[in-house]
DOBA-665838 format. One line per field, with one value per residue: chain; x, z, y of N, C-alpha, C in turn. Coordinates in steps of 0.001 Angstrom, whole numbers. Each point is the difference from the previous one (the first is absolute). Layout:
N
kette	A  ... .
nxx	X  ... .
nzz	Z  ... .
nyy	Y  ... .
caxx	X  ... .
cazz	Z  ... .
cayy	Y  ... .
cxx	X  ... .
czz	Z  ... .
cyy	Y  ... .
END
This chain:
335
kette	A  A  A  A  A  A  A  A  A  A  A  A  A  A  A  A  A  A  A  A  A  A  A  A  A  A  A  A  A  A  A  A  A  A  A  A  A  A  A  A  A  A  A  A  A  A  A  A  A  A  A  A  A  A  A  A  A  A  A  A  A  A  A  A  A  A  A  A  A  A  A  A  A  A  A  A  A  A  A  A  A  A  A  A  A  A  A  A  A  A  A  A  A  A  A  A  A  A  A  A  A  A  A  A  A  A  A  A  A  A  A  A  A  A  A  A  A  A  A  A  A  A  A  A  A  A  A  A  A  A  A  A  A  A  A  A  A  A  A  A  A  A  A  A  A  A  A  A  A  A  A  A  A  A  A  A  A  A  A  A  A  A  A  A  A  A  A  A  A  A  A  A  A  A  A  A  A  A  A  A  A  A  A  A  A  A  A  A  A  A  A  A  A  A  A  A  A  A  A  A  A  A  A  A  A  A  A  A  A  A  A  A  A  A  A  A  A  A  A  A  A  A  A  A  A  A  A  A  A  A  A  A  A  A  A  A  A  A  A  A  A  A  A  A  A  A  A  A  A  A  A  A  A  A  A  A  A  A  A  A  A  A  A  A  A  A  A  A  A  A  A  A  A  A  A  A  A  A  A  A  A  A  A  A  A  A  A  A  A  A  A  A  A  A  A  A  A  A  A  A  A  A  A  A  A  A  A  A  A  A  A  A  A  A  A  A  A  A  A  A  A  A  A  A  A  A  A  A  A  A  A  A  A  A  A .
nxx	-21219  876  -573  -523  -100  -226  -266  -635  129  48  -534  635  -718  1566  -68  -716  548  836  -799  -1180  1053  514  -1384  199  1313  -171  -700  242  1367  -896  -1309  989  537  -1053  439  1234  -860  -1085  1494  -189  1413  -411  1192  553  418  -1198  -516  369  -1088  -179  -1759  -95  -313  -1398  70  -977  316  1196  323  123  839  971  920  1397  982  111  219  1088  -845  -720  698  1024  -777  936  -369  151  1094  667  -410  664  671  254  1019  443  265  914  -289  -665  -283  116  -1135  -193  -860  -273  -1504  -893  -462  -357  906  590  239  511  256  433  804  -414  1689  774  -1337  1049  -712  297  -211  226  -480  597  -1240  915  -543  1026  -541  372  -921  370  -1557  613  -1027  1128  -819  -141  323  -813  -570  480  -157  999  -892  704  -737  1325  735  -617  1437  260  -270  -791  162  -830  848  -971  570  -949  251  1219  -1116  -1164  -489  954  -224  795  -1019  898  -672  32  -1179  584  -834  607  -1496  570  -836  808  158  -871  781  331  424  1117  168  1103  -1082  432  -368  -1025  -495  -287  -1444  -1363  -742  -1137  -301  -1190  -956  -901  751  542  -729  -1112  347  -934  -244  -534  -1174  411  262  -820  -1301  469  -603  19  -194  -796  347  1585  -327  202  1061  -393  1503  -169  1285  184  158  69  -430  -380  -1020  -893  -636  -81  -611  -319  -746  -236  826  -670  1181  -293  -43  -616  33  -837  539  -784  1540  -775  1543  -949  -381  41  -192  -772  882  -952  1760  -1414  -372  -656  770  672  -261  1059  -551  1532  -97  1098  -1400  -417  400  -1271  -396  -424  750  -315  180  -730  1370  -652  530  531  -20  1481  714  331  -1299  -130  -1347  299  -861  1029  -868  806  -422  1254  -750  1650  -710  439  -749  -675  1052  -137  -384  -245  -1348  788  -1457  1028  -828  -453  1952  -847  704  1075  1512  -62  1141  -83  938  1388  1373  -296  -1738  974  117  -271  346  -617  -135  -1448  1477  -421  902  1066  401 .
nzz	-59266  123  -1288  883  -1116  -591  1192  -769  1206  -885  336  -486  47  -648  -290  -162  -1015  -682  -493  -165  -829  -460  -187  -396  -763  -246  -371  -314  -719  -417  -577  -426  -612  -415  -718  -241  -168  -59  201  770  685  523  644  -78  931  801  -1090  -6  308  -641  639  -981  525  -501  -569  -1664  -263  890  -1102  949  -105  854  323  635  135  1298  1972  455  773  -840  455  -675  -660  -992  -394  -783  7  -680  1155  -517  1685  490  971  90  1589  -291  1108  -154  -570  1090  -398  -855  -228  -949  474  -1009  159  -1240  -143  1030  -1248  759  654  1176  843  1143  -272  1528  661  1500  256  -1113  1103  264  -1226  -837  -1193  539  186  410  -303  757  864  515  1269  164  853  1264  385  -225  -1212  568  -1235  -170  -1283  -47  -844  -1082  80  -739  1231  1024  52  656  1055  587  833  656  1316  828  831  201  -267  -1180  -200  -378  -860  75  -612  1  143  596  270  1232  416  648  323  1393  -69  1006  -459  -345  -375  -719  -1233  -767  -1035  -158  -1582  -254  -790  559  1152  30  1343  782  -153  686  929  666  1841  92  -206  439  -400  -395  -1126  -492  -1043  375  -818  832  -453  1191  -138  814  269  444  -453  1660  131  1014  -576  1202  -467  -884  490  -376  155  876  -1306  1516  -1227  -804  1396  -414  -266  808  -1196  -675  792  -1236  959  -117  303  673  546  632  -999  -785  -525  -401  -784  213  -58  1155  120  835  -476  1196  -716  884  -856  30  -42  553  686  1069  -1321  -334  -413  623  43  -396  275  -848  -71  274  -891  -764  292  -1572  -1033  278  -430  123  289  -494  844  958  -128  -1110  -810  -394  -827  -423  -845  -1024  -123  941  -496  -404  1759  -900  832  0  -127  1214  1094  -1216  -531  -219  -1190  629  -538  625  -34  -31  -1052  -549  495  -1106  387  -1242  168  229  -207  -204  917  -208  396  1161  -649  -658  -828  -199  -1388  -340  -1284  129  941  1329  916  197  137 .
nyy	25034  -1253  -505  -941  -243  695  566  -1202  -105  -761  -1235  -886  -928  -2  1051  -84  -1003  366  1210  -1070  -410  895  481  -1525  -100  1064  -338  -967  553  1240  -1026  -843  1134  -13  -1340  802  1711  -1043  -424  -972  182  -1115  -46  -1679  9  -1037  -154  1579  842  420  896  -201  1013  -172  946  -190  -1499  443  -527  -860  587  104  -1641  730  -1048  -123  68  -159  162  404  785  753  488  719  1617  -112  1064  -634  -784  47  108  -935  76  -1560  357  -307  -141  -829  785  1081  -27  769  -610  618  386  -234  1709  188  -1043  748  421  -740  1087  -520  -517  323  -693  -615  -168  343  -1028  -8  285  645  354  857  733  846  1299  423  -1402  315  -756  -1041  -231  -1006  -227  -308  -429  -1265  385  479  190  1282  51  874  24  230  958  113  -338  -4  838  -321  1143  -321  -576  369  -242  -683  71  -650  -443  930  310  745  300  882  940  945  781  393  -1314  690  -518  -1010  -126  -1009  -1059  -394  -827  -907  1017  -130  140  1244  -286  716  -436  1210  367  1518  -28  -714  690  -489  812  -816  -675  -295  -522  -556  -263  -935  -1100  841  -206  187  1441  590  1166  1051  268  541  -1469  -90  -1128  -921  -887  -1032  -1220  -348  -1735  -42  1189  -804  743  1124  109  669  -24  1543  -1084  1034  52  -900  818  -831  208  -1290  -842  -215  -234  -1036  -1475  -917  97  1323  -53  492  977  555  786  1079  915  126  -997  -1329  -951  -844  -1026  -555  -1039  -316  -652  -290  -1081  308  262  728  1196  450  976  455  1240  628  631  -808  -903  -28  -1165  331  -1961  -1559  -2041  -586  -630  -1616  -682  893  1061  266  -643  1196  369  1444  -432  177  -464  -563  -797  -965  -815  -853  -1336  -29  -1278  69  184  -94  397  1046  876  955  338  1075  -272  787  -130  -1242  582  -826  -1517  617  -225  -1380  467  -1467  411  483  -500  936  107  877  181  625  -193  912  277  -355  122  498  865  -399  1290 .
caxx	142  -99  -527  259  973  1555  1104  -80  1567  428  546  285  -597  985  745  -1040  -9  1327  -92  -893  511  563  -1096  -592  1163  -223  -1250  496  927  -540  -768  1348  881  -1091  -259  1056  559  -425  538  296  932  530  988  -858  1145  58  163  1058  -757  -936  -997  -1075  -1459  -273  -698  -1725  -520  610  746  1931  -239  1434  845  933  793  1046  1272  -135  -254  11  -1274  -587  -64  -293  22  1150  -380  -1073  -1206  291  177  -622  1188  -817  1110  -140  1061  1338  973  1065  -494  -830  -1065  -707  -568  -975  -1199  -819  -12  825  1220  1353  799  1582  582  1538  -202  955  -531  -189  -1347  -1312  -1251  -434  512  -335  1116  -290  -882  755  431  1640  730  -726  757  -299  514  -19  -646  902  1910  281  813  -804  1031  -46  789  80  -1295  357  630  -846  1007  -230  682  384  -782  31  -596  -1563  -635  -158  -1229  -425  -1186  -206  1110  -1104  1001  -932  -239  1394  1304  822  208  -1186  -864  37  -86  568  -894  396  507  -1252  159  335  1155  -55  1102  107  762  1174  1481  -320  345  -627  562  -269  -818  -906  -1035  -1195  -876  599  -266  -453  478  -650  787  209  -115  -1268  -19  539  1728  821  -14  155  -1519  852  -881  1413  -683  -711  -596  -1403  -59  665  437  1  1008  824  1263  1029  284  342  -1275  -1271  -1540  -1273  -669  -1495  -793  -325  -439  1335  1203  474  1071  594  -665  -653  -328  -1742  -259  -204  607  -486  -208  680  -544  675  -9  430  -128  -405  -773  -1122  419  -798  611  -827  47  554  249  1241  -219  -775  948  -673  -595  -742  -459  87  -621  152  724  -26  907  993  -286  1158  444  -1837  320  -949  150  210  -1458  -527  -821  268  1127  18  1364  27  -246  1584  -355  -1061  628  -708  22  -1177  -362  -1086  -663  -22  -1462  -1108  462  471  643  -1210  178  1323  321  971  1571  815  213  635  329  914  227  -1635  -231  -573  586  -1049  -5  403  882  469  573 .
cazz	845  -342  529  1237  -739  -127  1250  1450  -250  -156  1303  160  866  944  1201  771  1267  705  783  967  1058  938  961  416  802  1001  1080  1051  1381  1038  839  1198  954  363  397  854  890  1318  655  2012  358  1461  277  675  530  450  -1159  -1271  -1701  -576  -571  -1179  -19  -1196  1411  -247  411  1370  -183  -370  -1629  -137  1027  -930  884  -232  417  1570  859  -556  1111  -250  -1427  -294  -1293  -411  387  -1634  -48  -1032  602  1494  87  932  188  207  1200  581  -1429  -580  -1451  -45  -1127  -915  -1329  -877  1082  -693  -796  887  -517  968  -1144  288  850  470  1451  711  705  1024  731  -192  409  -592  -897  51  -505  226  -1007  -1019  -283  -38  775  85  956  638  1098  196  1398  -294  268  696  -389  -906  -1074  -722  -1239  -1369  -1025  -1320  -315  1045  462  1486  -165  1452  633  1415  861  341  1370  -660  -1555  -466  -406  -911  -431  -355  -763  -55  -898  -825  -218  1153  1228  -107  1303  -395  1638  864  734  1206  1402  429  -441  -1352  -278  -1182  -510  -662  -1648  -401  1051  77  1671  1009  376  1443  389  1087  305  -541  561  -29  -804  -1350  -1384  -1321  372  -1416  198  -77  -966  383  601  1527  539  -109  782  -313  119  1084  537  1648  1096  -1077  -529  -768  511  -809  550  -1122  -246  7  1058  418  1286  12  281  378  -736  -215  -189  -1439  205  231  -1330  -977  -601  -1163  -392  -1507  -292  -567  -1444  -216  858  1086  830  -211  404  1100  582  1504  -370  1182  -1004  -463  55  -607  -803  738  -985  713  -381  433  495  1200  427  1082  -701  -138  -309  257  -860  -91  -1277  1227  -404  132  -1280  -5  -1323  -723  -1438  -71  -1412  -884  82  1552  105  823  389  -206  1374  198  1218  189  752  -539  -1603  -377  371  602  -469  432  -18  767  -43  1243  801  825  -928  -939  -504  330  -1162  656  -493  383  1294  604  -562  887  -570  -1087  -833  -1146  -922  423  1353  -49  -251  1080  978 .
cayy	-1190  -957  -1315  -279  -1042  998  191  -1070  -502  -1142  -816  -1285  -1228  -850  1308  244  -1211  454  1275  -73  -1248  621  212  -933  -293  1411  -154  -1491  54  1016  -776  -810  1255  378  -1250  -883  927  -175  -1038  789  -963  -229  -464  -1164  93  -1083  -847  160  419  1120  -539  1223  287  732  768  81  -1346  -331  -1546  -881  -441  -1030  180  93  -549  1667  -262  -326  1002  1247  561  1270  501  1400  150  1020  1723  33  -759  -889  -1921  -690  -770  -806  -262  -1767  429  -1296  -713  879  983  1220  -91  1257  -589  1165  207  315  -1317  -1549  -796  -6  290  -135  -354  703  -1040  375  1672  -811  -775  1388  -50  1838  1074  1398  868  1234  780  285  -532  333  -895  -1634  -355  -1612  -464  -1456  -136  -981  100  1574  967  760  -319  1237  -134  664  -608  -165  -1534  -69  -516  -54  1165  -297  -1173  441  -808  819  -1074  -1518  -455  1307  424  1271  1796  1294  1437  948  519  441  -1260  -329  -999  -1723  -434  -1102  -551  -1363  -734  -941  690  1073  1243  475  471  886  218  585  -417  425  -671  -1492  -409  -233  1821  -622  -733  102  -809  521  -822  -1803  -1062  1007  -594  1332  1199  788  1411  489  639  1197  -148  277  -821  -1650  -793  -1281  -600  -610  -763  -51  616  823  1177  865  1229  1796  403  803  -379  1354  -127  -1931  -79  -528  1163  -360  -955  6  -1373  -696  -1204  -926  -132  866  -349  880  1001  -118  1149  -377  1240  1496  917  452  -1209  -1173  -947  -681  -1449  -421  -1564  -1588  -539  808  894  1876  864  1332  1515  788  1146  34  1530  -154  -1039  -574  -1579  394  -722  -1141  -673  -1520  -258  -659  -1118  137  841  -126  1231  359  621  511  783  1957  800  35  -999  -782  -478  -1252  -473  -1738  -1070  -648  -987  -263  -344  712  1242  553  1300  992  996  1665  898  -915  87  -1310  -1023  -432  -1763  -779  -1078  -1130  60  -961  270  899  1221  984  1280  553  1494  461  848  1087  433  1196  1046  -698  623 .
cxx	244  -766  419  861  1456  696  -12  1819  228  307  -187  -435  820  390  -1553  -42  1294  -274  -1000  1163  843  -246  -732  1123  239  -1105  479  523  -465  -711  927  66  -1506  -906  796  319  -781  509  531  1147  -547  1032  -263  1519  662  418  1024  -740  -916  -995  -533  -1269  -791  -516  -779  -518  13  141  1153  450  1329  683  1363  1045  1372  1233  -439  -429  -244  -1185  -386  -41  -293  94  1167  -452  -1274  -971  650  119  -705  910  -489  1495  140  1032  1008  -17  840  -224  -1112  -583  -741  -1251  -575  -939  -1188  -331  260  1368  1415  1383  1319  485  1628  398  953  -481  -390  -1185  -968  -1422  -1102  238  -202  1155  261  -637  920  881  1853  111  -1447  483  -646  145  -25  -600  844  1547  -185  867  -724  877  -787  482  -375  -1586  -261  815  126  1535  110  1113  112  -761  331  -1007  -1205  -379  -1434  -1467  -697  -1338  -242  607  -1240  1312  -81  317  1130  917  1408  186  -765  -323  -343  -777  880  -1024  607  1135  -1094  761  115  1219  -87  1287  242  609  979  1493  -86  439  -1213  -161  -620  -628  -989  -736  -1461  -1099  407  46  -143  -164  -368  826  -106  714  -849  -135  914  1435  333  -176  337  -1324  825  -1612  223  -1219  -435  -411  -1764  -185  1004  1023  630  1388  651  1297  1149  449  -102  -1217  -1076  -859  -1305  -134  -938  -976  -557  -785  963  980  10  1235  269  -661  63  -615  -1515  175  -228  791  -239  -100  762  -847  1405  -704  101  -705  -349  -926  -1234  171  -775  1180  -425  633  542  -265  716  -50  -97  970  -1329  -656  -1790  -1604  -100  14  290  146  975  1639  1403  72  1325  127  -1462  592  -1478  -309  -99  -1477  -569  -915  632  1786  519  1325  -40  -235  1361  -846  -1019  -159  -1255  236  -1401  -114  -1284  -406  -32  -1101  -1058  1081  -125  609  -1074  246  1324  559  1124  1278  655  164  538  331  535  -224  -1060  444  -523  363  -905  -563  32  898  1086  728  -1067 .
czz	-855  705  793  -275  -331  984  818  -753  316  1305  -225  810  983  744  850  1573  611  1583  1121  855  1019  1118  1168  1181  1205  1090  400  989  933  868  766  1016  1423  1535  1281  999  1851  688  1147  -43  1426  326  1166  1008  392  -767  -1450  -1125  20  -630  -909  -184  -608  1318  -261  425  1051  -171  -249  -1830  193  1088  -560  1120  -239  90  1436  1195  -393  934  -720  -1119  -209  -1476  -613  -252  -1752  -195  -1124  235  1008  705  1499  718  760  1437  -484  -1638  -616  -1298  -139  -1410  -552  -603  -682  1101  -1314  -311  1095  -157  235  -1410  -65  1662  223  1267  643  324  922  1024  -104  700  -151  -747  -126  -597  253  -613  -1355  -701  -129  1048  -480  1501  601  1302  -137  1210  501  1251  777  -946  -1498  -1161  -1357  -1861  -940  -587  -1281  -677  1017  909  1641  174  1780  893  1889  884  210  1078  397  -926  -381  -1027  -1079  114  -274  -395  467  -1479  -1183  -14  643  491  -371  1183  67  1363  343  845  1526  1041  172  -427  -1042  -184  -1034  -668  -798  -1685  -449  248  -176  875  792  745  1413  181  1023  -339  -599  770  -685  -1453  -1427  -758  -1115  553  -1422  543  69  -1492  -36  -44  952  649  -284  367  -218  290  1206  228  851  667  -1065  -592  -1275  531  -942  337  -1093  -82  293  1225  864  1205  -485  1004  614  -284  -110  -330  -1067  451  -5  -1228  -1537  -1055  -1339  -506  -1913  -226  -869  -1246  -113  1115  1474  667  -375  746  734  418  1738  96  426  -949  -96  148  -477  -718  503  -1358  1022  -25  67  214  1491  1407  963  -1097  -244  -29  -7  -897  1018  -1154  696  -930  -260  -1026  395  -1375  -461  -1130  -315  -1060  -247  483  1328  240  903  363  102  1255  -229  1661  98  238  -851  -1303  -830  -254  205  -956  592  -961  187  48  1535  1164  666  -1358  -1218  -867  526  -1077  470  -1018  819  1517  523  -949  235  -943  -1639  -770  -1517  -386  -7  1354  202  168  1373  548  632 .
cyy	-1220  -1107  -879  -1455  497  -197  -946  -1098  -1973  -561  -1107  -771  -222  1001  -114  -1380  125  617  -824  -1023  734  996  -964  -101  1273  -526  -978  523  1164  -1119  -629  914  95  -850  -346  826  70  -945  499  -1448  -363  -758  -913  353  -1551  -690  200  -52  1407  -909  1399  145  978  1310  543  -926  -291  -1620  -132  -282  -953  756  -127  -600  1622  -942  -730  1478  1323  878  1678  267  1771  -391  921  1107  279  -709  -1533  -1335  143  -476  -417  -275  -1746  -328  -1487  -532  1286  824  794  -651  1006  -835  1236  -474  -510  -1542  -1014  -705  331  990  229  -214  501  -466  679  1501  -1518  479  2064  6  1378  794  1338  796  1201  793  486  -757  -945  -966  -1335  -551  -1123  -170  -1650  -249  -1083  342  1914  772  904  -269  1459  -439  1014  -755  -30  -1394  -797  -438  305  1272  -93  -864  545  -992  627  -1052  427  -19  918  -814  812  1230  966  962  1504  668  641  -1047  437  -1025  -1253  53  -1513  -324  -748  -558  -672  1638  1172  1483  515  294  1350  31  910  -650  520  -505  -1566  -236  49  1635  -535  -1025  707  -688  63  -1168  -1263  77  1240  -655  1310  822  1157  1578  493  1189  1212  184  655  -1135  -1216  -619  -1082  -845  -935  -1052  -437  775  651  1546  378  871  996  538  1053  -54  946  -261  -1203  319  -652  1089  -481  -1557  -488  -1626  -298  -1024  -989  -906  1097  -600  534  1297  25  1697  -152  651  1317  1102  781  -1100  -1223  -1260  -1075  -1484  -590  -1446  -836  -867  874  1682  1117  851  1409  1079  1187  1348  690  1719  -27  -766  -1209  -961  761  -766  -1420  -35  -1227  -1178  -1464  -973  861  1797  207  1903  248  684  740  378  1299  327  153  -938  -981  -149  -1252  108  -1328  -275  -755  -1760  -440  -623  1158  1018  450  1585  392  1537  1370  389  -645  -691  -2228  -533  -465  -1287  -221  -919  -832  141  -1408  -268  665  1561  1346  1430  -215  979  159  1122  1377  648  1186  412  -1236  776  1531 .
END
């Protein structure tokens, strides 16, 4: 054996501070990366800003001036942006979900009020509520590939599952539309209960759930065949649906001032669960761990978090005006 001097090998003071500085510098930016990854967007619609919120603290950390009228916000298929659509200044804004920081603008996408990317990525689709019309683009250079009438004030979308079809409400004629992506035509329309606005797929892809404000229900439609099955009560001004994650249920806004959040079952097709959820409950956002449900307050300037576990409101945090759409990076599953 050699002595324990023998095999010990030379290190320099200065490689040694070298090496801790650049350890120091590793941990910073993991702690940044770390720091910055509990941020929830709420989108102020009234006012033309995004407010940032810590969503350990549940505090406002900054408000960001967007555009004129920005009512919907998604995320991109990689989680990477946030793209806030801006109806009457004609552009699609991107920020970092993680930092806030606005990271590019794309204009001449006319009065964008609803977004959605197909599953398979291959289409980007805008409605204009505005001007009645659906506008189909390339989600690679975001070039407009077809633009179809939609009488009157096409609304949200929903997909199915093999990126066939857009499913569009028409609020002001009380119906759905369905467009085929292949053809980029109009494949029908039917009637549905008042006033639709929410519209997803059911886990199954057979069903449509539209959300129908004037009449408070949910309806149940098997698309394939343009039929309504059922409709199912909720509460008054049903208006959007919010997947919980675990591929069974869907939570359901129903927009008054003293409003609530009913819990769908989409086995059952029957309202399993309440919440009372007051000042308008509009877009929701659910975290990865099932714990809680964050809804913006339209009528309240707030967003509201509820509790899943003890089922009441566990803080209100003061946003802007006319809060509309909520998202975080640590959600659960959105389709």
């Amino acid at each position: 054996m050699f002595p324990l001097f023998a095999v010990m090998i030379p290190c320099p003071v200065s490689s040694i501070l070298r090496l801790t500085g650049k350890l120091l510098v590793v941990l910073l930016l993991t702690w940044n990366i770390a720091a910055e990854a509990g941020l929830a967007i709420a989108l102020n619609s009234a006012e033309g800003t995004i407010s940032l919120i810590d969503t350990e603290t549940y505090e406002v950390t900054g408000k960001v001036t967007v555009c004129k009228e920005p009512h919907h916000l998604m995320p991109t298929p990689d989680d990477k942006s946030v793209i806030v659509a801006c109806a009457a200044a004609n552009q699609l804004v991107f920020f970092d979900p993680v930092s806030g920081r606005e990271q590019k603008r794309i204009r001449d996408i006319s009065d964008p009020y609803q977004l959605g990317y197909s599953p398979d990525r291959k289409w980007f689709v805008a409605t204009s509520l505005r001007l009645d019309r659906v506008d189909l683009y390339d989600p690679v250079d975001f070039r407009l590939k077809a633009r179809l009438p939609a009488p009157r004030a096409p609304s949200h979308m929903a997909f199915d599952n093999a990126s066939e079809f857009v499913f569009v409400t028409l609020q002001d004629s009380n119906e759905v539309m369905a467009i085929h992506l292949g053809t980029q035509k109009i494949a029908w329309v039917m009637p549905v209960a008042a006033t639709p606005a929410g519209i997803v797929m059911a886990p199954d892809n057979r069903y449509l759930l539209v959300a129908s404000m004037g009449e408070g229900v949910v309806e149940v439609i098997e698309w394939r065949f343009q039929t309504s099955v059922r409709k199912v009560a909720t509460d008054t001004a049903a208006h959007n649906l919010q997947p919980r994650g675990d591929g069974r249920h869907f939570f359901v806004s129903n927009r008054t001032v003293n409003g609530s959040i009913s819990l769908l079952d989409t086995k059952t097709m029957t309202v399993v669960d309440k919440f009372d959820v007051p000042g308008g409950p509009d877009d929701m956002m659910v975290r990865a761990d099932g714990k809680e449900l964050w809804a913006t307050a339209r009528f309240a300037r707030k967003v509201q978090v509820i509790d899943l576990t003890t089922k009441k409101l566990k803080i209100s945090i003061p946003v802007g005006s006319s809060p509309h759409g909520v998202f975080f990076l640590n959600h659960a599953g959105l389709r």
